[in-house]
C-alpha positions as CSV (number, residue, x, y, z in Angstrom):
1,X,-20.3,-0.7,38.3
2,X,-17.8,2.1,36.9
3,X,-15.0,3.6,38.9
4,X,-14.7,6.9,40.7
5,X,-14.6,9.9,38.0
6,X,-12.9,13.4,38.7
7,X,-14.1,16.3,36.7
8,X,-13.5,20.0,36.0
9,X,-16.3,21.7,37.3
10,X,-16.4,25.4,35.0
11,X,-17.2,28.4,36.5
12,X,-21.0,29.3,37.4
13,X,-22.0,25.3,36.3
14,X,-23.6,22.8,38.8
15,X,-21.5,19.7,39.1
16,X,-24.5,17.8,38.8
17,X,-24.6,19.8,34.7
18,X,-20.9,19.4,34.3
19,X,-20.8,15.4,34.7
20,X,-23.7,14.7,32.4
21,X,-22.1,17.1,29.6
22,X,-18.9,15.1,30.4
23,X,-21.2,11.8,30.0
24,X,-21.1,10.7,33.7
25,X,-24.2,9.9,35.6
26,X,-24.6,11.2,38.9
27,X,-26.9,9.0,41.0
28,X,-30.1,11.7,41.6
29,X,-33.8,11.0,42.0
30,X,-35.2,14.4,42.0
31,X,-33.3,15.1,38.7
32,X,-30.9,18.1,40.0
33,X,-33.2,20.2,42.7
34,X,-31.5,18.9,45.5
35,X,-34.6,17.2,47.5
36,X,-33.1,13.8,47.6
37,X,-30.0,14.2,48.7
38,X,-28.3,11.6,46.5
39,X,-26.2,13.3,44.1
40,X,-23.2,12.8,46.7
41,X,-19.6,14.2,45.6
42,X,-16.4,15.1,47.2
43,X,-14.3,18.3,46.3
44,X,-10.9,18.0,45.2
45,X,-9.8,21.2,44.5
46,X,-11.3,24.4,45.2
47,X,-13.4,25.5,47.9
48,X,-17.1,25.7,47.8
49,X,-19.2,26.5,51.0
50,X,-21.6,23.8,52.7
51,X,-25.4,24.7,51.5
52,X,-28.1,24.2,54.4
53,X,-29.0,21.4,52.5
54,X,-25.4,19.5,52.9
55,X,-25.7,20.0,56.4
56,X,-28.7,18.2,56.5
57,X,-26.9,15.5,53.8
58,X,-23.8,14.7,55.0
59,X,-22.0,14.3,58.6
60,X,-19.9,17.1,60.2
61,X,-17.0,14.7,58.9
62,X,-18.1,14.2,55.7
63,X,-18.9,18.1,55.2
64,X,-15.3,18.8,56.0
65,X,-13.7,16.1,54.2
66,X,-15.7,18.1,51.3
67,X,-18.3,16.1,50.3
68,X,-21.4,18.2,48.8
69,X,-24.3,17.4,46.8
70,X,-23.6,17.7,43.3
71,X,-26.7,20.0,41.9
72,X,-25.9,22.6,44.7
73,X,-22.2,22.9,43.7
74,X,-22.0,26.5,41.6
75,X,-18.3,28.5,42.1
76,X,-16.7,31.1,40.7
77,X,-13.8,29.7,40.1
78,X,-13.3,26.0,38.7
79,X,-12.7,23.2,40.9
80,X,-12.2,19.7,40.4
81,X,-14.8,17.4,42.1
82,X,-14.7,13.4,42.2
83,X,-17.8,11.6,41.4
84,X,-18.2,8.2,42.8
85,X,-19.1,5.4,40.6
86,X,-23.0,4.9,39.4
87,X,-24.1,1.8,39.3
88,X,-25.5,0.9,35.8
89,X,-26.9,-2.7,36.4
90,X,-28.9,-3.1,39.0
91,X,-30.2,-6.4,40.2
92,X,-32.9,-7.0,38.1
93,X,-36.2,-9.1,37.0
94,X,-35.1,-10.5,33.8
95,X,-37.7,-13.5,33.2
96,X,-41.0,-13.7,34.7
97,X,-44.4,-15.6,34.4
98,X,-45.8,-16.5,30.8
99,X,-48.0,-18.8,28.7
100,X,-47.2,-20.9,26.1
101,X,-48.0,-19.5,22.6
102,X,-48.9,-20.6,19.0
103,X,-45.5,-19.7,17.5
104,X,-46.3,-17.8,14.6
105,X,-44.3,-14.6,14.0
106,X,-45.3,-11.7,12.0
107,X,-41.7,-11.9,10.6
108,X,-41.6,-14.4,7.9
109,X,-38.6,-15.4,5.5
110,X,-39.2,-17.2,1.9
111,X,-36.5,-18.8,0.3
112,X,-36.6,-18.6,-3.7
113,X,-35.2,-19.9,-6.7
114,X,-36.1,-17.8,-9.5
115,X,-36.3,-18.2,-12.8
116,X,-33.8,-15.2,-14.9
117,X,-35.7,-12.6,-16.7
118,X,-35.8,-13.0,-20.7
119,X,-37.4,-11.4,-23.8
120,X,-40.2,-13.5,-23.1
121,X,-40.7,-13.5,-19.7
122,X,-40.1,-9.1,-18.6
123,X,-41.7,-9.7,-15.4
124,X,-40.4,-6.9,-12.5
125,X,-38.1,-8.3,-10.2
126,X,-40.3,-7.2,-7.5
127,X,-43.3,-8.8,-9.2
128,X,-41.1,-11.8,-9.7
129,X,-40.3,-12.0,-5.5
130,X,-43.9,-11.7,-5.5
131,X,-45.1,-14.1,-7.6
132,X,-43.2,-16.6,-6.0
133,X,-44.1,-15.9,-2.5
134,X,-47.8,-16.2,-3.2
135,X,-49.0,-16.8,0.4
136,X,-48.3,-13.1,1.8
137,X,-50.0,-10.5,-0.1
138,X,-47.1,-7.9,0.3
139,X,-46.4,-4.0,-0.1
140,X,-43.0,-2.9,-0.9
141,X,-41.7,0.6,-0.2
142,X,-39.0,2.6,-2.6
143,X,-36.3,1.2,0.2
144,X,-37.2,-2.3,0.5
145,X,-36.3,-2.1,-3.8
146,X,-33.4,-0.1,-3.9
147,X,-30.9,-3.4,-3.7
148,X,-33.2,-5.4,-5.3
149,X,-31.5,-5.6,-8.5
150,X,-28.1,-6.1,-7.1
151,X,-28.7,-8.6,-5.2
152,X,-30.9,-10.8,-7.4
153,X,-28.4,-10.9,-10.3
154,X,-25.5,-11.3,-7.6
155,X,-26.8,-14.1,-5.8
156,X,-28.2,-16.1,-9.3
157,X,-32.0,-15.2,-8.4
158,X,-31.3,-17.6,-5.5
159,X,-32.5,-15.4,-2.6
160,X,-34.4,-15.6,0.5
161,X,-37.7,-12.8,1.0
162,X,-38.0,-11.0,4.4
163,X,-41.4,-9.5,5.1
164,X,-43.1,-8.2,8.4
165,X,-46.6,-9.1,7.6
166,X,-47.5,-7.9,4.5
167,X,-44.8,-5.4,4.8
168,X,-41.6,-6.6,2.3
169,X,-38.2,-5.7,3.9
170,X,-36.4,-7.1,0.9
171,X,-34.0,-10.2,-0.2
172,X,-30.7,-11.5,1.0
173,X,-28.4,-13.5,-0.6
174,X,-29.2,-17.2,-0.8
175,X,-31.1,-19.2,2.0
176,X,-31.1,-16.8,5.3
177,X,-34.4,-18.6,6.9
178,X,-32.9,-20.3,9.7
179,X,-31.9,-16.6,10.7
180,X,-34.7,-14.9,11.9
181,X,-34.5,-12.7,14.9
182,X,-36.4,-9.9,17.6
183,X,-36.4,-8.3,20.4
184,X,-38.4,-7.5,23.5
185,X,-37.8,-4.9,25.5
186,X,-39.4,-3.8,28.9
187,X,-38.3,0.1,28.9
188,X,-38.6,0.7,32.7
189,X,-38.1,3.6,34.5
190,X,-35.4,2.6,36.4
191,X,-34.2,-0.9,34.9
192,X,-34.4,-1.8,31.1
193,X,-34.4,-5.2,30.2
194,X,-33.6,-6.4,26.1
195,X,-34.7,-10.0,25.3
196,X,-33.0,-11.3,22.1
197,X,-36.0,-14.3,20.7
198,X,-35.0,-16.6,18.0
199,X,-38.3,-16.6,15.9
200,X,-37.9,-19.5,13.9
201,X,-37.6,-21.4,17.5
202,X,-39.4,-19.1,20.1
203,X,-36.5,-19.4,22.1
204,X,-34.6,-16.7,23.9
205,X,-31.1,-16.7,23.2
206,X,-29.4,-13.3,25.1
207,X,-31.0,-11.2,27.8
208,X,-29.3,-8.2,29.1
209,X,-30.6,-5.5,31.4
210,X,-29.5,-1.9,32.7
211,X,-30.0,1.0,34.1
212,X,-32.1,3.4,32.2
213,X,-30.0,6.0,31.1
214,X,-32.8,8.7,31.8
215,X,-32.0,8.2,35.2
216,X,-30.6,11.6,35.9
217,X,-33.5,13.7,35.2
218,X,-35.0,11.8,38.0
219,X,-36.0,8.7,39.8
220,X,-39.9,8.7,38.9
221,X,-42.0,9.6,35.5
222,X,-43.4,13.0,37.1
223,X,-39.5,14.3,37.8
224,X,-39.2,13.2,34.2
225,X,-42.4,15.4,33.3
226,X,-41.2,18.2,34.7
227,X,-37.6,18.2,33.5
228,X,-39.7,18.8,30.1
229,X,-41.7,21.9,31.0
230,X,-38.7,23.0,32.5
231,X,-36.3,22.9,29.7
232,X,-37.2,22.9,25.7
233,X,-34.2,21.2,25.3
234,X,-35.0,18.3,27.6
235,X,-37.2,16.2,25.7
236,X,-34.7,15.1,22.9
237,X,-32.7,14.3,25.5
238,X,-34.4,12.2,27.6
239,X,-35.6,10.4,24.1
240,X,-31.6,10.4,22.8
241,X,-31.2,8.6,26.1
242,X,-34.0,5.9,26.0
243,X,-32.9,5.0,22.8
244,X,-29.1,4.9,24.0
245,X,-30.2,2.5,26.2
246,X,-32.0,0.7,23.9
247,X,-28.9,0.4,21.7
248,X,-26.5,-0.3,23.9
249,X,-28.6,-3.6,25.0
250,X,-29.3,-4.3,21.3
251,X,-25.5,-4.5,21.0
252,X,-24.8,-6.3,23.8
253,X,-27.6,-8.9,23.7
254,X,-26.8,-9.9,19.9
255,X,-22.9,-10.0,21.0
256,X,-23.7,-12.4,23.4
257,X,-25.7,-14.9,21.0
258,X,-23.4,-14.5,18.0
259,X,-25.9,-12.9,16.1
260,X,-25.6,-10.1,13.4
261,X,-28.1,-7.4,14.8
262,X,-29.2,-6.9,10.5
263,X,-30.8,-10.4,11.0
264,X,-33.3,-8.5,13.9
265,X,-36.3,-7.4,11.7
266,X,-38.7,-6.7,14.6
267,X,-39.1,-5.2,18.1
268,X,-41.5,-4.7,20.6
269,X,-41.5,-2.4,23.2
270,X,-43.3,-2.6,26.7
271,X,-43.1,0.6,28.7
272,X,-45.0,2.8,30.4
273,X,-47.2,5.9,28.9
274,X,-44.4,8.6,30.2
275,X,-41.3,6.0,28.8
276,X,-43.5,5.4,25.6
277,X,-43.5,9.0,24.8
278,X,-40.7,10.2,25.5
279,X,-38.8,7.6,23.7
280,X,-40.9,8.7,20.9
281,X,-40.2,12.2,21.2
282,X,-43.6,13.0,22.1
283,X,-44.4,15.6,24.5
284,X,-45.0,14.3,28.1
285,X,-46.6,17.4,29.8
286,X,-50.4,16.4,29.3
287,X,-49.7,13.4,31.2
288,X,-48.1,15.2,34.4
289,X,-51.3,17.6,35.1
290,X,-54.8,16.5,35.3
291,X,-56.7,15.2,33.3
292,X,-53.7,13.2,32.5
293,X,-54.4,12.8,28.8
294,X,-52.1,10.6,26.5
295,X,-51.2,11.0,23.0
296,X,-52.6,7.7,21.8
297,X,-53.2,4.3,23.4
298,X,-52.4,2.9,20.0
299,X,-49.2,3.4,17.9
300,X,-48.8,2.2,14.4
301,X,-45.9,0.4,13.8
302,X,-42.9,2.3,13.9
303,X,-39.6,2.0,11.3
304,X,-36.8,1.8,13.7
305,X,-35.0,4.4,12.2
306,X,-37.9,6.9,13.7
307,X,-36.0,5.7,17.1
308,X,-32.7,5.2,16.0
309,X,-32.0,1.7,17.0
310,X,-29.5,-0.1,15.1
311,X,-30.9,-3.4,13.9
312,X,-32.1,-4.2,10.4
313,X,-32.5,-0.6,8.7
314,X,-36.4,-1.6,7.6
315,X,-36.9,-3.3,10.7
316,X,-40.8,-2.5,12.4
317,X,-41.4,-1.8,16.4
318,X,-44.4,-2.4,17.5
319,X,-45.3,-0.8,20.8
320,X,-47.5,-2.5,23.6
321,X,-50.9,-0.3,23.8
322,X,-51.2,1.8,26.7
323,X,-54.7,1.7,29.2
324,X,-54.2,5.2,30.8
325,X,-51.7,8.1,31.5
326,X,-50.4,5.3,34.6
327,X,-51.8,2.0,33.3
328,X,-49.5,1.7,30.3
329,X,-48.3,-0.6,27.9
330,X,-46.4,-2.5,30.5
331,X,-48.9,-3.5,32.4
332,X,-50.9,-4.6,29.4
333,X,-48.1,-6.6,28.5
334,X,-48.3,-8.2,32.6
335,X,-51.7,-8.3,32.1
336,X,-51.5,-10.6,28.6
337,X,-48.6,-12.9,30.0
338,X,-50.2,-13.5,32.9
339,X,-53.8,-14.6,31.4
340,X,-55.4,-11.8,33.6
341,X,-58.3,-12.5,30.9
342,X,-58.5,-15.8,31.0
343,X,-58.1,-17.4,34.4
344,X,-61.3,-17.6,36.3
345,X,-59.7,-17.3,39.5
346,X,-60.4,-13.4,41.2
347,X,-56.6,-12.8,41.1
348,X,-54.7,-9.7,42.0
349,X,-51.7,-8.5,40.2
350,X,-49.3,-5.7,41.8
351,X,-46.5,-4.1,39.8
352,X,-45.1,-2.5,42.6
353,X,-42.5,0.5,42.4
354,X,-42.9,4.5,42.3
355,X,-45.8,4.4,40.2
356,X,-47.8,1.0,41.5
357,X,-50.1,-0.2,39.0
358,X,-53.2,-2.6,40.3
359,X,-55.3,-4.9,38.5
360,X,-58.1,-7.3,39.9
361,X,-59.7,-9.8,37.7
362,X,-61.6,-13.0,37.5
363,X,-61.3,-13.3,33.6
364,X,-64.5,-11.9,33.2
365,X,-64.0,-8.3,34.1
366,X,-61.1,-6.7,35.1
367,X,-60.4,-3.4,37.1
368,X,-57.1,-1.6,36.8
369,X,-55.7,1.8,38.6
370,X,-52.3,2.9,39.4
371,X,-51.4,4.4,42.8
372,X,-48.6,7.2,43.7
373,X,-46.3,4.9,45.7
374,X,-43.6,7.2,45.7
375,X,-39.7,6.2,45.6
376,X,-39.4,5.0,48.5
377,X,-39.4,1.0,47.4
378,X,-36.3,1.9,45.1
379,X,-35.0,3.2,48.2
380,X,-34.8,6.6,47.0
381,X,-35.9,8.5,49.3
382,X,-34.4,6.6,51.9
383,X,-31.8,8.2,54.1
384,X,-29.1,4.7,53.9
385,X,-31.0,3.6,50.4
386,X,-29.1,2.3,48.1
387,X,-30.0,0.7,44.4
388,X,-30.2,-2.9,44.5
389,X,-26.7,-3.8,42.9
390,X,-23.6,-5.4,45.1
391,X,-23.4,-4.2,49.0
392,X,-26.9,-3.9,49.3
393,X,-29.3,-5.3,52.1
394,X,-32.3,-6.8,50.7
395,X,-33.1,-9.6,52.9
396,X,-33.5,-8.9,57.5
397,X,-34.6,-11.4,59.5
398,X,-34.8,-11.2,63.4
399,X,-33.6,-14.8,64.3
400,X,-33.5,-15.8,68.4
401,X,-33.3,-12.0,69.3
402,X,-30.4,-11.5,66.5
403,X,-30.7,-9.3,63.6
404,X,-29.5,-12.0,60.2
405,X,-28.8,-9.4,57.4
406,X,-28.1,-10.2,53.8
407,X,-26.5,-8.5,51.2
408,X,-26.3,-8.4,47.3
409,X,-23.3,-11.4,46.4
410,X,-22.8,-11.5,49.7
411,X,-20.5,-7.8,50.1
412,X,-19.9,-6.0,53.2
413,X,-23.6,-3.8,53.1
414,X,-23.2,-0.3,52.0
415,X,-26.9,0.9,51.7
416,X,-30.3,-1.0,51.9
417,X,-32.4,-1.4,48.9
418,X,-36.3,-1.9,48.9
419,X,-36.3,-5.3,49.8
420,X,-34.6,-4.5,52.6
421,X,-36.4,-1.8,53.5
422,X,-39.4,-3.9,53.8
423,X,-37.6,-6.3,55.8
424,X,-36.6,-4.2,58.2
425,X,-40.2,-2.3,58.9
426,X,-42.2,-6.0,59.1
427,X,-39.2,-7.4,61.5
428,X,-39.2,-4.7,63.7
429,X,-43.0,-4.1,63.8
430,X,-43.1,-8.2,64.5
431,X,-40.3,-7.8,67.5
432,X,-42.1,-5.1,69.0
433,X,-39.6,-2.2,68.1
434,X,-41.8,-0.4,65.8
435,X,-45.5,-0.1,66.8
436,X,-48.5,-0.3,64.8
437,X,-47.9,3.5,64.4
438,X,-44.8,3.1,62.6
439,X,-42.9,5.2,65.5
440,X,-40.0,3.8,67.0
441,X,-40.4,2.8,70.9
442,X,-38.8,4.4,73.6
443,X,-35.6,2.9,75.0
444,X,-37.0,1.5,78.3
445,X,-39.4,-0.1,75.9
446,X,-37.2,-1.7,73.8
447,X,-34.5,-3.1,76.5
448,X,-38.0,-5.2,77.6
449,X,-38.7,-6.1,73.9
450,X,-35.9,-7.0,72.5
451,X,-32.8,-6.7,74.6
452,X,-30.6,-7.8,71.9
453,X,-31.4,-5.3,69.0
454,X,-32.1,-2.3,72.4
455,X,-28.7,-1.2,71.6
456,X,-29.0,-0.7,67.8
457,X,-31.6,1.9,68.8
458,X,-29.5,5.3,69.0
459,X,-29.8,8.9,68.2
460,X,-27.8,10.1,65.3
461,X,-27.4,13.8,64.9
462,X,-30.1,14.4,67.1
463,X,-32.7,12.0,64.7
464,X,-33.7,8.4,66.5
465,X,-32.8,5.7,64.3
466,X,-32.1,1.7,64.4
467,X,-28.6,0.1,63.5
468,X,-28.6,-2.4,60.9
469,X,-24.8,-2.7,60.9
470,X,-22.0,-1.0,62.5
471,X,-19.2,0.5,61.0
472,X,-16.2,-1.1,62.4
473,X,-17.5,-2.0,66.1
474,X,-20.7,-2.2,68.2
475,X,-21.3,2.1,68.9
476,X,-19.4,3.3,65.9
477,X,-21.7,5.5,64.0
478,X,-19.0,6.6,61.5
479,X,-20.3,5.1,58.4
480,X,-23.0,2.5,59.6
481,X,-26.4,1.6,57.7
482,X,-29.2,2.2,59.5
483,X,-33.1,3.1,59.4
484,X,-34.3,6.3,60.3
485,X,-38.0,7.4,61.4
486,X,-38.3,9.9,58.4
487,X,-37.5,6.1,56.5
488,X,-40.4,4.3,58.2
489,X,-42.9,7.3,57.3
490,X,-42.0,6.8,53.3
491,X,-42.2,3.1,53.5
492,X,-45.5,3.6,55.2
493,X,-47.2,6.4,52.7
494,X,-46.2,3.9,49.4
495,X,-47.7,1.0,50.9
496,X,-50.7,2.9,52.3
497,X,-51.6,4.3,48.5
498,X,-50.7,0.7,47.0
499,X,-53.2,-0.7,49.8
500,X,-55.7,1.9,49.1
501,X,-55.2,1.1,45.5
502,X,-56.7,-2.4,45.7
503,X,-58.8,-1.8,48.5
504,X,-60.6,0.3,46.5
505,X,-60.7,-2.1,43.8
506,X,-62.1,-4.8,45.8
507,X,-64.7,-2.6,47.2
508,X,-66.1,-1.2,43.5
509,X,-65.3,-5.4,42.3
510,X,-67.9,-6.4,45.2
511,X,-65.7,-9.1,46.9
512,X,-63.7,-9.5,50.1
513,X,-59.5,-9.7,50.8
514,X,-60.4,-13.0,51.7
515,X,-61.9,-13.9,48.2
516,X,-58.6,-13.4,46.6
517,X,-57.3,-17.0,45.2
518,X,-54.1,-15.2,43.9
519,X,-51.7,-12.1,44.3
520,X,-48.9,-12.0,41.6
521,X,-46.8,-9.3,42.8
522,X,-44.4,-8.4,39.3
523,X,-41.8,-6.2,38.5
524,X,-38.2,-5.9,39.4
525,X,-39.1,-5.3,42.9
526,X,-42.0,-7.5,43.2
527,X,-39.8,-10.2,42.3
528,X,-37.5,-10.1,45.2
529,X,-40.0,-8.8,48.0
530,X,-40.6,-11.3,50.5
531,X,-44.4,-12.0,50.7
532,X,-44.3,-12.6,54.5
533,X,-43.1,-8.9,54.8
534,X,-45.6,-7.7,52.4
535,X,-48.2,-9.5,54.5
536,X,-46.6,-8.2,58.1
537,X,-46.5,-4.0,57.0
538,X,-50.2,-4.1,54.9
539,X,-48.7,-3.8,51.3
540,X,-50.8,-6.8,50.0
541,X,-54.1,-8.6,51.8
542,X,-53.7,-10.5,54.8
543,X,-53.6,-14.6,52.6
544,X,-51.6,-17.1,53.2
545,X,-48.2,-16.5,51.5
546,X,-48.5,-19.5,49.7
547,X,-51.5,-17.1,47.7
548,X,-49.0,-14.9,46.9
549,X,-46.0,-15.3,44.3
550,X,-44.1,-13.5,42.3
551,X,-44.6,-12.8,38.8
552,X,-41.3,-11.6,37.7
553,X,-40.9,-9.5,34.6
554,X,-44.2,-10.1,33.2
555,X,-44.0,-6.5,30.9
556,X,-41.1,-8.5,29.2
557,X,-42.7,-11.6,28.9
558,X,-45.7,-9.7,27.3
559,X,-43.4,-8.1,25.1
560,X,-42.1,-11.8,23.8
561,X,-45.5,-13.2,23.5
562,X,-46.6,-10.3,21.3
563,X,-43.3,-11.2,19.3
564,X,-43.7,-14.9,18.8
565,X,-47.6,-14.6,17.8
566,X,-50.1,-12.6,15.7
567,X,-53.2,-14.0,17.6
568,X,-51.7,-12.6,21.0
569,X,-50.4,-9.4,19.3
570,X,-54.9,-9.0,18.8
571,X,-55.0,-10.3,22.3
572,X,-52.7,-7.4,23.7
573,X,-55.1,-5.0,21.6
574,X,-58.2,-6.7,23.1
575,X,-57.2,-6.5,26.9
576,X,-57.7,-2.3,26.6
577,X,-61.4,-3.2,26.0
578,X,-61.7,-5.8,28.5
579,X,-60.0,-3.5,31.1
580,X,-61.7,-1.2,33.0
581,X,-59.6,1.8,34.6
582,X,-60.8,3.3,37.8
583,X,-59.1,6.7,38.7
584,X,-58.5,6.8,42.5
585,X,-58.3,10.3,41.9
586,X,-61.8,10.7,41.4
587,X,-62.5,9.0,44.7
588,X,-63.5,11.4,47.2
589,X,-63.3,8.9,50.2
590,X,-59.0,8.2,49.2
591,X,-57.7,10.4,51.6
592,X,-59.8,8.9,54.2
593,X,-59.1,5.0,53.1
594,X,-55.6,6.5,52.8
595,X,-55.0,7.4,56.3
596,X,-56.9,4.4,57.6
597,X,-54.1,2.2,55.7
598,X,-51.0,4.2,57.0
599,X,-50.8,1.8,60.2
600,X,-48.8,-1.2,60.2
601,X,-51.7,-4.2,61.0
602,X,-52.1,-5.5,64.2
């Protein structure tokens, strides 16, 4: 986490502008149009008048102590605001469930001894590499032979060959082979994660993750959209961002391991249609308005200098295939490292977060969909919601009457986080203080509940909402953390689409809930959401939780396998014809399913 920042705010510029052209994040999930009131700073100098929107934000303390939201502050005069730190590396999924693989890279290495060119022997010295390396039938480019010449005669025709299948990168010096390098990357929305794989091994060998730097032009893919029909300027931004992030955790994985980052010769990239294309540089629009039509589900693989990533200058990225506009290529990367193909139990994988992608298989046919889940399980849209970094609640518990909160390493709480929200819903509606409805229960009702947690039910600025700690003392509402009813609605709209999602599913697979040998709930989120409180609000089908596990970050397991081996490289290729997407859309009879599933189960 960084430390506060104060900036100059210019005349007739937002803050929210003047910190990102200043290289600050603010922490937004609408992207700057001041519907998610996150984008929290404090004036310092100058005077700028409360919107109706900060009133709504921010306490009658907090207003006067000058705190505003960011996108809403415009002057004419500058003013200096301070913005409080972002965090930049949130808790997140970093391995996750995988299958063991035939190791057999597309990056090869030959080490040669050649014999020196003379009158009678004028072979090229590229037919001469290639003569001796007479397994790989290779192609060389003009920049793959610039230094061939050089280096040969430097290095006494004792070199080693580098080729990416039959593409030839060019020599180094002597015998390089034991050095032989990729990485995988699952480019999320929110979190990125970077993988550094010894190939000659299989092994990994660094693994860093952080936030996307995107993150300010919103919280979901569709905020991202429209920041892109909005402004011409916006899609080379967002892509300069992705690939700053990818970069920056290129850099800091091959730090770690010790490891020259011009001995990486291959990536591969698992992310989402929307993340896919705008790290490209591709225009996102099609994909925000129905019919939601992609560029390609295939790329070619890409030099790395087409997205600016500093490895190996001849380096190849290959990017995970993508099933739909909201089925992308990380899910067909959790689909192949979980053997959604190939395990004949009916298994259901979620990859929960703002966009929730489903998919049901036995290994003999497979459905997919995504459904709109909304922010709310990042805890976006939540009034107290937090990113799940240190301070935040993720785990609640109602123990003999008590409420048993935990935190991020164990800090004093200073938000909730998905997890938590979760928590909180399934503990409540167990204890009796939320009903199936999702509404709170009066206050005579709850001192007959639960007479313990009665008093943490309070209204705040004339809203009703639960305590989940105090500030200082029992009754201070200062600076608490607490749920509010608006909070329960969102958490029960995202898990009434996910639940529609594979109820729908199951109906056009022609099984039962009860069928279901396996849920593998992956992802950042899935990984750390209890499957007790999944079962208790309706977000996954009423099983035993010892049916339901978590998956991890399968979309960067994928990533590896491709990686590590040609055959599941075809196999990641194979799963968009074995796949069948159903769009819930289309489905005249979601809105009613819908509404059935916004209840919290009896």
């Amino acid at each position: 986490m960084g430390s506060q920042k104060t900036i100059t705010v210019p005349t007739g510029v937002s803050a929210f502008d003047a910190a990102s052209w200043n290289g600050i994040g603010i922490d937004s999930t609408c992207g700057g149009y001041g519907t998610c009131k996150k984008c929290r700073i404090k004036v310092t100098e100058g005077d700028v008048e409360p919107s109706k929107l900060d009133f709504r934000a921010f306490t009658a303390t907090e207003i006067k102590e000058g705190w505003r939201l960011a996108c809403l502050v415009r002057t004419a005069k500058d003013i200096s605001v301070d913005v409080p730190a972002l965090t930049t590396r949130p808790k997140a999924a970093t391995v996750g469930v995988g299958r063991q693989v035939i190791l057999r890279p597309a990056v090869q290495k030959r080490y040669i001894e050649l014999e020196e060119p003379s009158l009678s022997d004028q072979r090229t010295d590229i037919v001469r590499i290639f003569d001796a390396v007479d397994d790989i039938e290779a192609n060389a480019s003009l920049a793959s032979m610039r230094e061939l010449p050089r280096i040969l005669r430097a290095s006494n025709y004792k070199v080693t060959a580098v080729f990416v299948d039959q593409e030839f990168l060019g020599i180094e010096a002597g015998d390089t082979t034991g050095l032989r390098y990729g990485i995988a990357y699952d480019l999320g929305t929110t979190t990125v994660v970077a993988t550094l794989l010894d190939l000659n091994t299989g092994t990994p060998v660094a693994v860093k993750s952080m936030l996307n730097k995107q993150q300010p032009f919103g919280a979901d893919v569709i905020t991202r959209i429209s920041a892109t029909m909005l402004d011409p300027d916006a899609l080379a931004k967002l892509s300069g961002l992705a690939q700053e992030t990818l970069n920056q955790l290129t850099q800091e994985v091959c730090v770690e391991a010790g490891v020259n980052p011009h001995n990486v010769y291959e990536l591969a990239i698992a992310g989402n249609a929307t993340m896919t294309q705008l790290l490209l540089g591709i225009d996102p629009e099609p994909l925000g308005v129905a019919p939601f039509i992609m560029a390609s589900a295939y790329y070619p693989n890409i030099d790395v200098k087409e997205i600016g990533i500093a490895v190996h200058p001849l380096a190849k990225a290959v990017i995970l295939p993508s099933l739909g506009a909201y089925v992308g290529g990380d899910i067909i990367a959790g689909a192949l490292a979980s053997g959604m193909d190939r395990d004949k139990r009916l298994r259901l994988f979620i990859d929960v977060g703002t966009n929730c992608e489903i998919v049901l298989g036995d290994g003999d046919k497979i459905l997919a969909t995504a459904a709109p889940a909304g922010p709310a399980f990042e805890a976006a849209s939540i009034k107290c919601g937090v990113r799940a970094a240190s301070g935040a609640i993720e785990t609640i518990k109602v123990v003999d009457g008590e409420l048993e909160i935990g935190t991020i390493d164990d800090t004093p709480a200073v938000g909730i986080c998905g997890s938590g929200l979760v928590d909180a819903c399934a503990s409540l509606v167990q204890v009796g203080l939320l009903d199936h409805s999702g509404k709170f229960v009066s206050d005579e009702a709850a001192l007959t509940i639960s007479p313990k947690l009665a008093s943490r039910l309070v209204t705040r600025e004339g809203e009703r909402v639960f305590v989940l700690t105090w500030s200082k003392e029992v009754g201070d509402l200062s600076d608490c953390v607490f749920l509010t009813q608006r909070d329960v609605r969102e958490l029960q709209f995202a898990k009434a689409a996910i639940a529609t999602g594979w109820a729908l599913l199951l109906e056009e697979f022609g099984v039962q809930e009860s069928e279901i040998q396996q849920v593998l709930l992956a992802g950042s989120f899935g990984s750390y959401l209890s499957p007790s409180s999944a079962v208790k609000i309706g977000l996954v089908p009423k099983l035993s939780v010892m049916r339901i596990m978590s998956a991890g970050n399968v979309a960067g397991e994928g990533a590896k396998m491709v990686l590590l081996s040609a055959q599941e490289r075809n196999g990641a290729q194979s799963l968009l014809e074995a796949i069948d997407y159903i769009e819930l859309s289309d489905r005249e009879d979601f809105n009613d399913k819908f509404v059935e599933r916004l209840a919290f189960p009896a």
